[in-house]
N, C-alpha and C positions, 0 to 999 in steps of 0.2 A: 586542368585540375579536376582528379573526381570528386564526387559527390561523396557527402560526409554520411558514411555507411555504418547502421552498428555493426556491421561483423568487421569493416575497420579499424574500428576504434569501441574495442570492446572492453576497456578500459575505463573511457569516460564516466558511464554508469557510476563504475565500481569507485574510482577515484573522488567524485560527487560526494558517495555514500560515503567514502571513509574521512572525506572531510568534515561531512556534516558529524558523523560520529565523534568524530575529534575535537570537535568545538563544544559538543557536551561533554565529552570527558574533562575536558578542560574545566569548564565549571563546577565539574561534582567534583574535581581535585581539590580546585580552588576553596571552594566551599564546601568542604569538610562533609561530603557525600558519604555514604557506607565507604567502606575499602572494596567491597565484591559489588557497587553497582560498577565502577568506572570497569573494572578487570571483566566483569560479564559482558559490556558494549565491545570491549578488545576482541575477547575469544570468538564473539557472532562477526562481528566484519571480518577479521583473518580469514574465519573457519569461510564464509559466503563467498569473499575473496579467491580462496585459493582453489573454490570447487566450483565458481563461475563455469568453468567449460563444461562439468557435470551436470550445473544446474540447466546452462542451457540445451544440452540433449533431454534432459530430461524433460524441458520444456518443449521442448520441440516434438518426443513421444505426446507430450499432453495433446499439444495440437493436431495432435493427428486424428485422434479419439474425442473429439471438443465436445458429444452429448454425455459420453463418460464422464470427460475428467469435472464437466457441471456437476452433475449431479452427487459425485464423489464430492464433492467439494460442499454440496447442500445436504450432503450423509454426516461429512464433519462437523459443519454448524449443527445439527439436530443430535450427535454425540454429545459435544460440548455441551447444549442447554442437560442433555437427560443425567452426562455424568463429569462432565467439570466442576474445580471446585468453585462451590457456592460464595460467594463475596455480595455479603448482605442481597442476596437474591438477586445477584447479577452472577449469568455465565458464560463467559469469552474468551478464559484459558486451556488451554491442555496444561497438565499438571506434571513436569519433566524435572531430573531429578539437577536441584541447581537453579532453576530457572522457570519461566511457566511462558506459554508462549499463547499470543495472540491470535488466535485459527483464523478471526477473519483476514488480516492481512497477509495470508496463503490465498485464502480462495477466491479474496477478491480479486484481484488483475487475473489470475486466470479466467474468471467467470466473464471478467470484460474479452479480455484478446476470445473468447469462445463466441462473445455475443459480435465481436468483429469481425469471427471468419466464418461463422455458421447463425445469419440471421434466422430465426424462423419460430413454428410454434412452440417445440418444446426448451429450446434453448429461451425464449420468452416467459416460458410456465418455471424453467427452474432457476430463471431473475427472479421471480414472485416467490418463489420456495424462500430461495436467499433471503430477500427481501422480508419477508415475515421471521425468518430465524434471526435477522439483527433486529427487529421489534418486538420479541421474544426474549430476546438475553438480557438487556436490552439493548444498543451498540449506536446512537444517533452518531457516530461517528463515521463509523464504516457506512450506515446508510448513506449522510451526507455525502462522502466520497462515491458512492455509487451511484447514487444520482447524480451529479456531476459528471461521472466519467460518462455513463448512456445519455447523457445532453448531450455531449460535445460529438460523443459516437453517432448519435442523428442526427445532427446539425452539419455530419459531413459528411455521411449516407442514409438519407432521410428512408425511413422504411415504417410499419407500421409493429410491425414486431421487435423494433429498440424502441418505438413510442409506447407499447404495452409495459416492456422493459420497466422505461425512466418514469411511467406513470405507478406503478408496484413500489419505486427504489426512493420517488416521491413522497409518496403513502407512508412509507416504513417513516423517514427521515423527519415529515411534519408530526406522524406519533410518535415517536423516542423523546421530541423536542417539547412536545407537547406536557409529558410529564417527565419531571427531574429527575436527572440520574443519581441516584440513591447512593453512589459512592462519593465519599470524600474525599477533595485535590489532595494528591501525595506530590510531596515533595521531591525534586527530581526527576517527575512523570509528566505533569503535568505543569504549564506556567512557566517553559525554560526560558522566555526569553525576556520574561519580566524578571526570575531569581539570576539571572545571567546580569541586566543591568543593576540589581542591587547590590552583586558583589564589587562588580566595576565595569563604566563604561564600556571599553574596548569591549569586556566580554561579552554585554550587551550584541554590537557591532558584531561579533565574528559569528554568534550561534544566528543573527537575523540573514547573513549573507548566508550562514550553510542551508536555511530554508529558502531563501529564494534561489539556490541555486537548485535546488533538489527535484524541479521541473524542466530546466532547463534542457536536459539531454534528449528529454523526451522531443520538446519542441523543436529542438535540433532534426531531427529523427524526421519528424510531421513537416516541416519547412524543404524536405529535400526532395522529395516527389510521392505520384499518387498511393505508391500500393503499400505502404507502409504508414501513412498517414492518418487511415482512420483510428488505428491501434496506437501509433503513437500520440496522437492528441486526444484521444481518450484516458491515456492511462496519465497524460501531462494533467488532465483533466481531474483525477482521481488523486494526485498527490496534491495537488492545489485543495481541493476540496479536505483532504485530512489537516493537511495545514491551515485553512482558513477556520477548520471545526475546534482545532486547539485555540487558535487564537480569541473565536466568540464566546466558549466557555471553556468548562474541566473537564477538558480530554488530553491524551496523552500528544504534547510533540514529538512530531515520528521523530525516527534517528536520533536527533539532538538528546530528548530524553530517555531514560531509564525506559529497556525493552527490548526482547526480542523479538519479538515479530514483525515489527517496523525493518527491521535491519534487512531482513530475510524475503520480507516481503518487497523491500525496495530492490534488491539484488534479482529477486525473480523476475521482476518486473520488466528489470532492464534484458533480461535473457530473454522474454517472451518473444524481446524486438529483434531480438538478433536471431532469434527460432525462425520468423517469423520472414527475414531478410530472406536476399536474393543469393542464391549459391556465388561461389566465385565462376564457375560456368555460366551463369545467366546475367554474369554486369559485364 
């Protein structure tokens, strides 16, 4: 029997994501959500969906270029704070017409799979970049998550430049939490899976299975040998950590909730690993 490969089973990612997505549409149906939040979560997983194979060459060009595509990626975040729209002096969307989309959940899994294939000083200096631009917008969310994903990423290639990293992504994560995010819970964004169990149990039940599945693939991925393991249990590491941020306070639940960039960025995520995989030449 081979080994359970993402270029395999390139599918599973995506199949995850559109369930989890489905389990919140579900409740914004249910519960009398806008009519254009459930129809915006459709169009991002289709559109993700159907350009998977897109997304992961494209990912696969990123990693080719991994001080580039950081740094591009630390040029967005410092866009967003100088000209996204302002939301009571927090700044963390690009402003698209229809939709507004989350920049850190782009930059961040890339900034991980970069800090996984290219340890070193400047790829550690533009984690700290990062890092300071979610403590700037201000984003305890996206830090949390990044701090978690560079733990897991040195705890299973211990080096000193993913420990500069997760001490930066740290930093950022203890200030954001430090002082309160100034925005108020919307409904639909954040708190799915306690508005899920007050409309009705099962609903409860289906949106809590579509997050704890939503690491799974990763771990999958990280369980089947070494060279793809550090990236996979890192990024397994980074959607645990967004999910465990929604749950401690009012942050957005990825997928489940009203969002595009969760969607797009869980989609990416999952291409990184299959960018990232062994040709069919080399298994």
């Amino acid at each position: 029997m081979t080994r359970l490969q993402a270029d395999d089973t390139w599918w599973l990612g995506v199949a995850v994501a559109a369930f989890a997505v489905i389990s919140g549409q579900t409740v914004m149906v249910l519960g009398g959500a806008p009519a254009h939040a459930a129809w915006v979560q459709f169009v991002a997983i289709t559109l993700a969906a159907a350009t998977f194979p897109l997304m992961s060459q494209g990912a696969e060009q990123a990693m080719r270029w991994p001080l580039a595509t950081l740094w591009l990626g630390v040029l967005a975040i410092l866009l967003t704070l100088m000209f996204g729209p302002d939301i009571q002096g927090v700044r963390r969307w690009a402003g698209l017409p229809g939709a507004a989309i989350h920049i850190g959940h782009l930059v961040t899994p890339l900034a991980i799979g970069v800090a996984a294939k290219r340890p070193g000083p400047w790829p550690a200096a533009g984690l700290a970049a990062l890092s300071l631009g979610f403590a700037l917008q201000p984003d305890a969310a996206a830090a949390i998550a990044l701090a978690a994903g560079l733990g897991v990423l040195l705890a299973l290639e211990p080096n000193r430049w993913s420990a500069a990293g997760l001490a930066a992504a740290a930093a950022a994560a203890a200030w954001t939490l430090a002082h309160p995010d100034p925005l108020a819970p919307v409904r639909w964004v954040e708190g799915m899976p306690q508005t899920a169990l007050d409309i009705e149990p099962w609903l409860g039940f289906l949106v809590c299975l579509g997050l704890c599945l939503m690491p799974m693939p990763f771990v999958f991925i990280a369980a089947q040998g070494r060279r793809r393991r550090p990236l996979a249990g890192a990024l397994a590491a980074y959607w645990v950590g967004l999910i465990g941020a929604s749950l401690i306070g009012a942050f957005p639940t990825p997928l489940v909730g009203y969002g595009v960039g969760p969607i797009l960025g869980y989609v990416l995520s999952w291409a990184l690993l299959r960018a990232g995989g062994p040709s069919a030449r080399q298994r």
